[in-house]
Every structure is written in C-alpha cells, then in structure tokens.
C-alpha positions as CSV (number, residue, x, y, z in Angstrom):
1,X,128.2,10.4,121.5
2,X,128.4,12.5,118.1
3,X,126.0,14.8,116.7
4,X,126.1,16.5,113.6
5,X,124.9,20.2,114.3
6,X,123.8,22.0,117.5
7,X,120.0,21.9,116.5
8,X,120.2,17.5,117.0
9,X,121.9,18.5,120.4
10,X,119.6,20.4,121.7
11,X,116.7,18.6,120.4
12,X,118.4,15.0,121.6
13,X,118.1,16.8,125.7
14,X,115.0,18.3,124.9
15,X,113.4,14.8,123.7
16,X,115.4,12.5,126.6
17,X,114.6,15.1,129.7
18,X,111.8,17.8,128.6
19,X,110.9,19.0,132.6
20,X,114.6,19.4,133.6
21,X,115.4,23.2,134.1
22,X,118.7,24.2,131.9
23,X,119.0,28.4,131.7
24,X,118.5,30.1,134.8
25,X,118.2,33.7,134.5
26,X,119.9,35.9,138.1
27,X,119.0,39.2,137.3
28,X,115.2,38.6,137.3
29,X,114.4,35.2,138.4
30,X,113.4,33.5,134.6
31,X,114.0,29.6,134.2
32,X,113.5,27.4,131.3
33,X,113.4,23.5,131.4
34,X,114.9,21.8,128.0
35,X,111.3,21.3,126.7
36,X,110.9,25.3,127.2
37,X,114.0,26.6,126.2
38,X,113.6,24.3,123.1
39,X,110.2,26.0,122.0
40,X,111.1,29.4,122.6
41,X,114.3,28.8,120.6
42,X,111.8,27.8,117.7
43,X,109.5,30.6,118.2
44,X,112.7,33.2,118.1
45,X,113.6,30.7,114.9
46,X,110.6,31.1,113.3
47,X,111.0,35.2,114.0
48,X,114.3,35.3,111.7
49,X,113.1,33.2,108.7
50,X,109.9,35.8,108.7
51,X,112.7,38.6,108.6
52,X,114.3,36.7,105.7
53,X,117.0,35.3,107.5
54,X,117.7,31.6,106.4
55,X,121.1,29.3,106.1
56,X,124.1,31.2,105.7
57,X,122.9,34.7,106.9
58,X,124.7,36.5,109.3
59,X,122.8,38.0,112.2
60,X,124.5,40.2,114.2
61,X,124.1,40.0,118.4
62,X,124.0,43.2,120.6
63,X,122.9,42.4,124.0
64,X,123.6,41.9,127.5
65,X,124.1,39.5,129.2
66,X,120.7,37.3,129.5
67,X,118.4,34.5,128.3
68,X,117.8,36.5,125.3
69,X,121.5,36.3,124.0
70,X,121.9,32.5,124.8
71,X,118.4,31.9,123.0
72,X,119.3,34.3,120.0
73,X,122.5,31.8,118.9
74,X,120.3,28.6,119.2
75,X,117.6,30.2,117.3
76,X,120.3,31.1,114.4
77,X,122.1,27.5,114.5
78,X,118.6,25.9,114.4
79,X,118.1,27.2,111.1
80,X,121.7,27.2,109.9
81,X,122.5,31.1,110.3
82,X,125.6,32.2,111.7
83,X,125.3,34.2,114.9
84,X,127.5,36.8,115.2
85,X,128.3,38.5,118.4
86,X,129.3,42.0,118.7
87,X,131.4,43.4,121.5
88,X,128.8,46.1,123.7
89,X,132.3,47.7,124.8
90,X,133.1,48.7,121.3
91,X,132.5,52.3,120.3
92,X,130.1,53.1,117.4
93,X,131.9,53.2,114.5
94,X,133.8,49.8,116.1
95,X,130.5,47.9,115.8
96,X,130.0,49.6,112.3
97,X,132.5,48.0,111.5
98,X,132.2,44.6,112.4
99,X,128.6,44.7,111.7
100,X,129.3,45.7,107.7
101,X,132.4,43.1,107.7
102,X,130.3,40.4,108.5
103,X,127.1,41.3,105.9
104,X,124.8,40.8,108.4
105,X,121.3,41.2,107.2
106,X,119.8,41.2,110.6
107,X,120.7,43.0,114.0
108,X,119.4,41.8,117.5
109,X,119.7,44.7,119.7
110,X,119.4,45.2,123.4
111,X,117.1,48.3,123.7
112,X,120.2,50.2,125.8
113,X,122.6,49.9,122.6
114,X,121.8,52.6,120.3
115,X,125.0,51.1,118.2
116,X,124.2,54.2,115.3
117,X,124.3,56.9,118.2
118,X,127.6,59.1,118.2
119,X,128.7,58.3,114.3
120,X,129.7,61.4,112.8
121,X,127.4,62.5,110.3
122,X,129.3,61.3,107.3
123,X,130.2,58.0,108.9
124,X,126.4,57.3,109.8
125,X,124.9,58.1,106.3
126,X,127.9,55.3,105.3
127,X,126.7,52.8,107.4
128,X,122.8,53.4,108.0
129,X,121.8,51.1,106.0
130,X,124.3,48.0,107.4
131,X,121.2,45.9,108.4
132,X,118.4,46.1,106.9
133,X,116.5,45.4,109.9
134,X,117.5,45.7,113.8
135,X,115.2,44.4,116.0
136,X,114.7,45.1,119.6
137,X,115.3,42.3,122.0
138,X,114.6,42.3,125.0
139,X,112.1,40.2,126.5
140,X,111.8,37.5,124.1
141,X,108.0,36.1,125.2
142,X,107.0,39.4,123.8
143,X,109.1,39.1,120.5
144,X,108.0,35.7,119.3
145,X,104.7,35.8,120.7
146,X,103.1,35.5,117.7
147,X,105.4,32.7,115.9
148,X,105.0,29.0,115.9
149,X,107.1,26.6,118.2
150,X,107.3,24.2,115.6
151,X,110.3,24.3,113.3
152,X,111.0,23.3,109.8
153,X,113.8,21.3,109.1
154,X,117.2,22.4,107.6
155,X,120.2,20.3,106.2
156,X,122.8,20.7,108.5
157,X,126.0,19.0,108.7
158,X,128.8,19.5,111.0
159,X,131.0,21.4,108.6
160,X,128.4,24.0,108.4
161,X,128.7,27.4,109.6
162,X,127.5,28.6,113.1
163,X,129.6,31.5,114.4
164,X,131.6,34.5,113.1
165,X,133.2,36.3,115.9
166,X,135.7,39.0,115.9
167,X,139.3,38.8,117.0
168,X,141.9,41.6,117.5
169,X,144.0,42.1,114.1
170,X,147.4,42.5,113.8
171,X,146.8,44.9,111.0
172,X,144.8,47.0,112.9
173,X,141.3,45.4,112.0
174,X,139.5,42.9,113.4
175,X,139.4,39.5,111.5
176,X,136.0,37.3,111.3
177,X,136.7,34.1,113.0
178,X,134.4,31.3,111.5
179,X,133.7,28.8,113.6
180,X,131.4,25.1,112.5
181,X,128.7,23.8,114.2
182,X,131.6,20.7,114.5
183,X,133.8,23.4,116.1
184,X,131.0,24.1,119.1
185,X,130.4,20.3,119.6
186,X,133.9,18.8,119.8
187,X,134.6,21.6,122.3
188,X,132.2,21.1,124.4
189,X,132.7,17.7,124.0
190,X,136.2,17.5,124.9
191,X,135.3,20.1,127.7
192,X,132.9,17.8,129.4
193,X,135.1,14.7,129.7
194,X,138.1,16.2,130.6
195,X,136.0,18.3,133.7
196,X,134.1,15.3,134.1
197,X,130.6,17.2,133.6
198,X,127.2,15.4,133.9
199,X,123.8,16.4,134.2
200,X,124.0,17.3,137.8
201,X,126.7,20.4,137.1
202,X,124.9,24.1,137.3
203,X,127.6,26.3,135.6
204,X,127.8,30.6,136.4
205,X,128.0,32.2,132.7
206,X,129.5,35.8,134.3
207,X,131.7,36.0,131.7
208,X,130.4,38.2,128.2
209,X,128.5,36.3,126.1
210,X,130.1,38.1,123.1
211,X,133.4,36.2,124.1
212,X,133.3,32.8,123.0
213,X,134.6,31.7,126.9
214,X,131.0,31.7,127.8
215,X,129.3,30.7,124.9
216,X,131.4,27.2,124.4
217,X,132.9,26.9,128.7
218,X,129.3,27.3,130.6
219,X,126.7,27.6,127.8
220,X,127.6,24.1,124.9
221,X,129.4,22.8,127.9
222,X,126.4,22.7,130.0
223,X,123.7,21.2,127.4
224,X,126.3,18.8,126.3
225,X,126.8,17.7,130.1
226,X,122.6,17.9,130.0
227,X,122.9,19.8,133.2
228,X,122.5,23.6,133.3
229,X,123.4,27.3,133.5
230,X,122.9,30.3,135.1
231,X,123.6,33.6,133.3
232,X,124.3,37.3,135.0
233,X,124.6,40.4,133.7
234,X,128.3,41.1,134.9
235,X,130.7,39.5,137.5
236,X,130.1,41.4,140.8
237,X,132.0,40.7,143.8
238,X,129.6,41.9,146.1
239,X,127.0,39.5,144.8
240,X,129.0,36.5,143.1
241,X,128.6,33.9,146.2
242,X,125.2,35.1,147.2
243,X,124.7,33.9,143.3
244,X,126.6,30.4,143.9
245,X,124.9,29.5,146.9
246,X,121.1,30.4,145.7
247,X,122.0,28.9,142.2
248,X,123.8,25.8,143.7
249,X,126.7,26.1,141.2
250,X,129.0,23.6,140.5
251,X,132.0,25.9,138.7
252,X,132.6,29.0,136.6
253,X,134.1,30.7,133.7
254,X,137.1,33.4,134.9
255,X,139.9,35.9,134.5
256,X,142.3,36.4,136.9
257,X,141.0,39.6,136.9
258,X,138.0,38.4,138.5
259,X,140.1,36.6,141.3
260,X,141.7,39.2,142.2
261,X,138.7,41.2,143.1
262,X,136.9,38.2,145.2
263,X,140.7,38.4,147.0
264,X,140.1,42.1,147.9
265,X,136.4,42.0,148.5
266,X,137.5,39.6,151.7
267,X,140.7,41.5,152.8
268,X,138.2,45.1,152.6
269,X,136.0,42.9,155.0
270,X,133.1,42.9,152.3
271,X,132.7,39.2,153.0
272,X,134.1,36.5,155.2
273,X,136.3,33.8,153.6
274,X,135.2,30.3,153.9
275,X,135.0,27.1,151.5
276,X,131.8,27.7,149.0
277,X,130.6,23.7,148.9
278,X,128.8,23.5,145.9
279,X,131.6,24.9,143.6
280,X,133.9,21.9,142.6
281,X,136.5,24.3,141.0
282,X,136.8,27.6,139.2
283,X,138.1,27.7,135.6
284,X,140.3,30.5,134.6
285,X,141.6,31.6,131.5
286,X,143.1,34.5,129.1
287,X,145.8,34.7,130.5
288,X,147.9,33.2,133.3
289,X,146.8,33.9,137.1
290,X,149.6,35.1,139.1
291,X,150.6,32.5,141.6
292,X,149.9,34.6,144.4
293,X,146.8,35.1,143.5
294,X,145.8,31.0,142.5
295,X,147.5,30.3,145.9
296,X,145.3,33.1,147.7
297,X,142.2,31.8,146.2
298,X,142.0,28.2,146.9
299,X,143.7,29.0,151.1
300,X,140.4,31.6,151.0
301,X,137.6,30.0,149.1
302,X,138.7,26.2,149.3
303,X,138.0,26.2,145.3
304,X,140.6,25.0,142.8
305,X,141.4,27.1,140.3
306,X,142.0,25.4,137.1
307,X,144.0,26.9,134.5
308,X,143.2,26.5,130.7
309,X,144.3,27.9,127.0
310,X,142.6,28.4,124.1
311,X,141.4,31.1,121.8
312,X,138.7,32.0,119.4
313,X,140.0,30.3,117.0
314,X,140.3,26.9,119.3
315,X,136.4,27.2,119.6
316,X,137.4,28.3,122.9
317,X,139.1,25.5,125.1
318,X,142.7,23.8,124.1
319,X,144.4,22.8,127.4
320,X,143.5,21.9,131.1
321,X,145.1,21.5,134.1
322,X,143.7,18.5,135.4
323,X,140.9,19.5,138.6
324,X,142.7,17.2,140.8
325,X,146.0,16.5,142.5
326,X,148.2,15.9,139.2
327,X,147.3,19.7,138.3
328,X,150.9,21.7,137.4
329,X,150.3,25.2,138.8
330,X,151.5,27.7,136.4
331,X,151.1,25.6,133.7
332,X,148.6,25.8,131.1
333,X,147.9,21.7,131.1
334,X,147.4,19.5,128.8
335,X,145.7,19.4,125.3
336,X,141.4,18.1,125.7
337,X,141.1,16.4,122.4
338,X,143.1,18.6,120.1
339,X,147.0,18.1,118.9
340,X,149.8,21.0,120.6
341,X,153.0,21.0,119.7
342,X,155.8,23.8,119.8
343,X,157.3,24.6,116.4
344,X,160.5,26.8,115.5
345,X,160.4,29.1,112.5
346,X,160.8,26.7,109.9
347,X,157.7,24.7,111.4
348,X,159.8,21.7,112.9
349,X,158.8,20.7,116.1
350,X,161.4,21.6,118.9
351,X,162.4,19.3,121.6
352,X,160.9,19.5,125.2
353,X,161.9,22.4,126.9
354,X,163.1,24.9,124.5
355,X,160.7,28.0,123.1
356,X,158.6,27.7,119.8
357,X,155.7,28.8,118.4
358,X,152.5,26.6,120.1
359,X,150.7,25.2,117.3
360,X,147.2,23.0,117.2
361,X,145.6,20.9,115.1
362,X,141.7,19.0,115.5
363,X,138.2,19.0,115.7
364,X,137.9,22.2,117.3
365,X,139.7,24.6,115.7
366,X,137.6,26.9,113.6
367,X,137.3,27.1,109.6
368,X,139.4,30.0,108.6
369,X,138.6,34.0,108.4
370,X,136.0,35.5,107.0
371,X,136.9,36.5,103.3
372,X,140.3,36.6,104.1
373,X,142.3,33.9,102.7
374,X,146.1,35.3,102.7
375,X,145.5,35.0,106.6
376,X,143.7,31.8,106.7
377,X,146.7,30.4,104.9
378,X,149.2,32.0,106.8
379,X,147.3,30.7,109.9
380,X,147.5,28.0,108.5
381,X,151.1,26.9,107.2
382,X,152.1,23.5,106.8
383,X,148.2,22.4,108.1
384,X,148.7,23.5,111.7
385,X,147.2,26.8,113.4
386,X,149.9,29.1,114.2
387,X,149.0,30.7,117.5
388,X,151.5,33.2,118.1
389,X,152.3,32.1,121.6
390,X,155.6,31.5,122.4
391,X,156.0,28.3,125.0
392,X,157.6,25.0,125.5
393,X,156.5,21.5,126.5
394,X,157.9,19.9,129.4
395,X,158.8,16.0,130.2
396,X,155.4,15.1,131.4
397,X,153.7,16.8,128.7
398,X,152.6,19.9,130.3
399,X,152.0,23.2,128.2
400,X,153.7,26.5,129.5
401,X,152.8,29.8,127.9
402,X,156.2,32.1,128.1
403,X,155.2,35.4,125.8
404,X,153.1,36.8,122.8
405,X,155.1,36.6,119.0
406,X,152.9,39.3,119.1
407,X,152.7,42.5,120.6
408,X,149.3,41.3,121.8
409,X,148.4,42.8,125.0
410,X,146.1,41.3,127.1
411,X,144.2,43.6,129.9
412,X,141.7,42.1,131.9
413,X,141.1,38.6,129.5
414,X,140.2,41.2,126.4
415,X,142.7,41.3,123.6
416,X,144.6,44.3,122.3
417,X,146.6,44.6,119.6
418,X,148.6,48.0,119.7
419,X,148.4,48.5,116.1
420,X,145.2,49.7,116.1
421,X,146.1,52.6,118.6
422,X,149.2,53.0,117.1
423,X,147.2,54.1,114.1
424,X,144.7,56.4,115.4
425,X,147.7,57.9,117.6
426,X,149.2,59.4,114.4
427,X,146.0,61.1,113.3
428,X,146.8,63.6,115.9
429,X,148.3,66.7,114.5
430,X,151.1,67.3,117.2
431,X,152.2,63.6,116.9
432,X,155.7,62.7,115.0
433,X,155.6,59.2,116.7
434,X,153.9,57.0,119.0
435,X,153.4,53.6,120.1
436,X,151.8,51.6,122.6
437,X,152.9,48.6,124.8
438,X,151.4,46.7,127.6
439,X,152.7,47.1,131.4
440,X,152.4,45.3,134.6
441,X,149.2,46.2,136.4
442,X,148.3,44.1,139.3
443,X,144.6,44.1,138.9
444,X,144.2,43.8,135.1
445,X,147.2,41.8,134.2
446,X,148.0,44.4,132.2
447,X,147.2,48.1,131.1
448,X,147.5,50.5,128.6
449,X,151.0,52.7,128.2
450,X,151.3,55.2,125.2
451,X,154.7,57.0,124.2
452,X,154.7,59.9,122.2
453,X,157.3,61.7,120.3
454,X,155.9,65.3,119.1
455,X,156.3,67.4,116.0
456,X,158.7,70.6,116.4
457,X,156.5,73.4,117.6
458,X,153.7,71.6,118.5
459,X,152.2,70.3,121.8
460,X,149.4,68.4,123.5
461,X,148.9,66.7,126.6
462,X,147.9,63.5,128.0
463,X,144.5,64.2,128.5
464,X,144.0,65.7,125.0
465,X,145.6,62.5,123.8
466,X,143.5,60.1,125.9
467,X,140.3,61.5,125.2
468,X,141.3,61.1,121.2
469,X,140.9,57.8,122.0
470,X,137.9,57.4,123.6
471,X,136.1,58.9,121.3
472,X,137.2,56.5,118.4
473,X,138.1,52.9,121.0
474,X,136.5,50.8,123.5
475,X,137.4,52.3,126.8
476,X,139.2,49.1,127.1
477,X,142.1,50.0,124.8
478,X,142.4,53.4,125.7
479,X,146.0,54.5,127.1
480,X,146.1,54.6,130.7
481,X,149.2,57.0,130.9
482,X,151.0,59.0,128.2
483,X,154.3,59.2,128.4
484,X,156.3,61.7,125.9
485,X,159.8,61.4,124.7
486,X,162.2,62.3,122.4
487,X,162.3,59.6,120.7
488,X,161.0,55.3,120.1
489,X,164.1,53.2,119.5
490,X,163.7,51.6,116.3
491,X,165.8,48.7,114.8
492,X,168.1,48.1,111.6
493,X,164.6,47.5,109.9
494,X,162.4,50.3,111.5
495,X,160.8,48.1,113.7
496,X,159.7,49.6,116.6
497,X,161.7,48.1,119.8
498,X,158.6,47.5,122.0
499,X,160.7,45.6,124.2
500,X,163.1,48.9,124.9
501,X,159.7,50.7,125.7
502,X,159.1,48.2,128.3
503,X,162.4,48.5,129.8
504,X,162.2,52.6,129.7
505,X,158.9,52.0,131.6
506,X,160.0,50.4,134.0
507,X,163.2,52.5,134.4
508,X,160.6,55.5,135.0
509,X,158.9,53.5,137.1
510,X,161.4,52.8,139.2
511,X,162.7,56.4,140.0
C-alpha cells in the first residue's frame, strides 16, 4: 500500500481504527488511540501555522524523550514543515549551531534545555536571535489547548520535505541531512515486511528520538504496521523488562551498548535471566555487536538479536539479518528494498568477497544536504550514495561491514568524527599537534583517545586538556585519556597515520 506523505498515513489508521491505542507514554502513564493522537497532532498543527510556521519552515526539536517529541514531527509533516531534531547532548554553542544552519524559525523546547545558557557573551548576542520564537513544550494538552483539531489541507507529495537532521562532518561541521516524506514511508515500509510487523506488534522507542533509529525503526514503523509504541525517557537496565512485560512489547530499537548492560545487570545479580515471551526479537544497530555478546544475549534472554545497517542518510534502515533461522551472525544482512553493492575507487562493482566501498541506491535514501551541493554530489557520484564503509558481499548475498574510509568513530551508536576535536585541540596554546582516534572499549564499542605533541617550553596536562573539551563538545566526544608524545607519524602527504596511533595504543596498552 503506497501513500504520498505522512499526513495520508496517519490519517488512513486514524479513519480505519480510531479507538485503537498507538503511543504509550512509560514515564507517566499517558496513552493515545489513533483517533486521539490524530487530533492532538492537529491541535499542535494548528499551534505552528498561528506562530507562522507553514510548508518548508524548519522547526527545530529540543526535547526528551516523550509523547510531546513524537507528536511535534507529525504536527510539522501534517502541514509540510520540516522537523528538525537537535541532539540534547550537544553543548550550547553545538545546538547554535545547528539551530542557525538549518534557519529554523521556530524552536520546540523541553523546559530542562536552556540551549542559550553557557554561550559566551559574544557568541550569545550572535545567535540570540536564531529563532524567532522558542516555545516551551512540555505537556502538550496545555500547549494547544486553545487550537482547533481540525486541519487545513496542504499539497503534499512524496518528494516533499519532512526532516533535516544533523550528521557528523568530515570537515568538522555537521551537514543537514534532508530526508522526504517518501524517504520516511518506503522505510518503514520495507521495515515492516521484511520484520513481518502487523497491527498486533507494541514496539519500545528507548532509543533518542533525535536519532533517526527511533523515529523511522519503532515510531513510522509502528503506524505503518498500525500497531503501536511505547516511548521512555532513556534505556535503563534496572527497569527495561519491568517496561516489556507491563507494555507487552513485541521488539526494540538497540546498541550493543545497551546489550551489554542487560548482560551485566544479570551477572551483578540485579535480575534473574529468563526468556522475556512477548519480545519476538531485539533489533540492534550502529555498529556490529560483538559475538560474545549476541551469543550471551539470546542463551540469557531467549530473544534474537537481529542485526541491521543503515544511516541517516538511508532514512534509517538498509539491511537485515533475517529474524529466523537463515540469519548470518556477524553479518549485517541483506538489503530491505534498497540496492547495495561494493564499489572500488573508480566506482565499478567488485566481485564477491573482496573490500569496496558499500554503496545504495532507492526509495529510502534521503534528498541531499542542506545547502551543500559539492557534498551532495560527491555523495553522490555516478547516482549511487557513497557510504564510506568498507565491506564485501559474500556468495549468498550477505552484507559484511569490515572498517570506516573514514576515521569515523563510533562510541556507544553516536557518531564522531575526529576532525572536529582535532580542531578545537589546536586552539590550545601548549599544543604543537594532536589528533584523536577511536580504541577498543568493551562497553561502548569504542572511546575516545587523544595524542598530543606540545610546543617547546610549554605544558599542560590531561585534565586541563579534557576539560577544554567539555566546555566546547558533547561529553560524548570528549577524550577519554590523553596521551602525549613526541611526535604523530605523518605520511609522504602529511596525512596523519591514524592507523600508527592505533597500533602505539595498543603497544602502551600492552606494557
């Protein structure tokens, strides 16, 4: 079944099942049936066209985790406004940023973000006047109480407009990622019939609703399965399968991150192990999940733990393992509904088993960058997205994900590109040279590691260095450890040897 735009989807389930509850709310009991959740996405509507927002305008999203933040990007693609998550991990002048890159003309803001608070005085006379208009939002019967439930209709066609969300850059800034209200269907689309989802699945959104992992895997997913979704504030392991057993939930959005700490809530004796009966599997993603730990989790839980792919700019979802027994563990799976292929460097496709570049190609993959075209078409070359992933393709058609092109690093399923801390690492007056890579960390996948080369005569220390970067990055990026040498090998070129930084860590490491 094929709809144009999100607001005919939502309005379709609405029409066909009004009483049948879709958005369950943990932290404090709320529920909506599609009828409900259909009005109050009208009423929140009507709240952004009386603020001036109408087709095309960006609003910006900071807030938690809640009912608020799944209503707030209906009522923007009901009207044909792009919704445009911010990252609450992000320090102020990060989310000055990305709110000014975007032009959004309207903020939606949990009352615990003061996203202004912190600026330096210059920096917040810069970017004071970003939006216009930032509107607390946090209990959304109080909002919209005084808007109308009926809607006016907009033109809206599936090459429209619904999302921009920001990625990591290469070049040290994040990039606006534009994704189509065509994007968020044929995602969920190809979602539902490769998981098999119908209107009897309840899926757990634990995952950030900034990410788009829960807005397309257990939030499009659900309404186009016309069965329905539970949102928390944040994955707890204390409380995760007191939240699957009231809430009856049929699978879940994950990191391996998040495995791991169900594995060592048991082995502390927090909880005894046993299969959890309504789950039919667990759906994991960001990055690869150790086979120790996959292994641990389905012996402990009795849940299969399906690996996928994907990215931002796939809308979310690329590849599946299959949930049953034809599943490749330590594979990535198979493509849903778009095209993957592995590509050398002069884009010709490589034969089945040997490295290339992952490429993809359909309905799902998003529009281009926002205002950027040299990356767009770089992204771009020859009509197929170039990932940056390095993998092969085996015999029966399974993906395999073997490294980053990139110096990506990926710590607990949130993106890092070094570059960015590279950058701020040189502001530092004592600091001749630095770089940052990822290494092995058995709970997040990976962390943080910063080398430093100082100037003659000068000094510092780690702290001094690590607290340079919290006040400027998302604790999330911050350096872990600092590590100071005498010097970062460089090739013919320049180029930083990353790789040799790896191997030195682990030499330290090791003795």
């Amino acid at each position: 079944m094929s709809f144009r735009n999100v607001r005919e989807l939502l309005e379709k389930r609405a029409g066909e099942d009004p009483d049948k509850p879709f958005l369950f709310s943990e932290m404090d009991g709320r529920e909506w049936t599609y009828g409900q959740f259909d009005s109050t996405v009208n009423r929140t509507a009507n709240m952004l066209l009386a603020n001036g927002i109408g087709k095309g305008d960006v609003v910006s999203l900071l807030l938690p985790n809640s009912p608020e933040y799944v209503i707030a990007y209906f009522a923007c693609w009901k009207i044909g406004a792009l919704a445009g998550p911010v990252n609450s991990l992000l320090k102020p002048e990060e989310i000055a940023w990305v709110v000014r890159n975007s032009e959004a003309k309207l903020m939606l803001v949990g009352s615990e973000y003061d996203w202004n608070a912190g600026l330096p005085p210059a920096m917040s006379a810069k970017h004071e006047n970003i939006a216009p208009t930032a509107i607390i939002f946090d209990n959304v019967d109080q909002a919209t109480a005084d808007f109308d439930d009926e809607l006016r209709s907009v033109d809206l066609s599936d090459g429209d407009e619904a999302i921009i969300i920001y990625t990591s850059g290469t070049t040290g800034k994040p990039k606006g990622c534009l994704l189509t209200h065509g994007n968020l269907i044929a995602n969920a689309e190809q979602i539902c019939e490769w998981m098999g989802f119908g209107p009897d699945d309840r899926l757990l959104t634990v995952m950030p609703l900034f990410h788009m992992n829960a807005v397309s895997v257990t939030t499009m997913t659900s309404l186009y399965a016309g069965g329905s979704t539970v949102v928390a504030p944040k994955f707890s392991s204390s409380r995760f399968w007191d939240i699957v057993e009231k809430y009856q939930v049929t699978s879940f959005g994950s990191v391996a991150t998040m495995l791991s700490m169900l594995l060592e809530r048991v082995h502390s004796g927090g909880m005894p192990a046993g299969s959890r009966r309504s789950i039919r599997f667990a759906m994991c993603g960001s990055a690869p999940v150790p086979a120790e730990v996959l292994k641990k989790v389905e012996e402990t839980f009795g849940v299969l733990v399906i690996e996928g792919y994907g990215m931002s700019e796939s809308t979310c979802r690329s590849t599946f393992n299959p949930p049953n027994e034809s599943r490749r563990p330590g594979s990535c799976g198979v493509p849903i509904g778009n095209e993957m292929k592995v590509f050398d460097d002069d884009d010709h496709e490589v034969p089945d088993g040997e490295l290339g570049e992952i490429v993809l190609r359909g309905p799902n993959i998003f529009k281009g960058y926002f205002k950027n075209p040299e990356a767009t078409e770089k992204a771009f070359a020859n009509g197929w997205f170039h990932t940056g992933d390095i993998g092969y393709r085996d015999s029966d058609g399974f993906f395999f994900i073997a490294d980053r092109k990139s110096d990506m690093i990926i710590r607990g399923g949130e993106n890092i590109y070094p570059r960015e801390i590279d950058d701020l690492l040189y502001t530092h007056p004592a600091v001749a040279a630095a770089a940052v890579i990822g290494v092995p960390d058995q709970l997040y996948g990976e962390e943080v590691a910063a080398f430093v080369v100082l100037k003659d005569g000068l000094e510092t220390t780690e702290s001094e260095i690590i607290e340079l970067c919290k006040q400027h990055l998302a604790d999330y990026k911050c350096p872990k450890t600092v590590h100071f040498v005498d010097d970062i090998p460089k090739g013919p070129t320049g180029k930083l040897l990353k790789r040799e930084l790896a191997k030195r860590f682990e030499s330290m490491r090791n003795s």
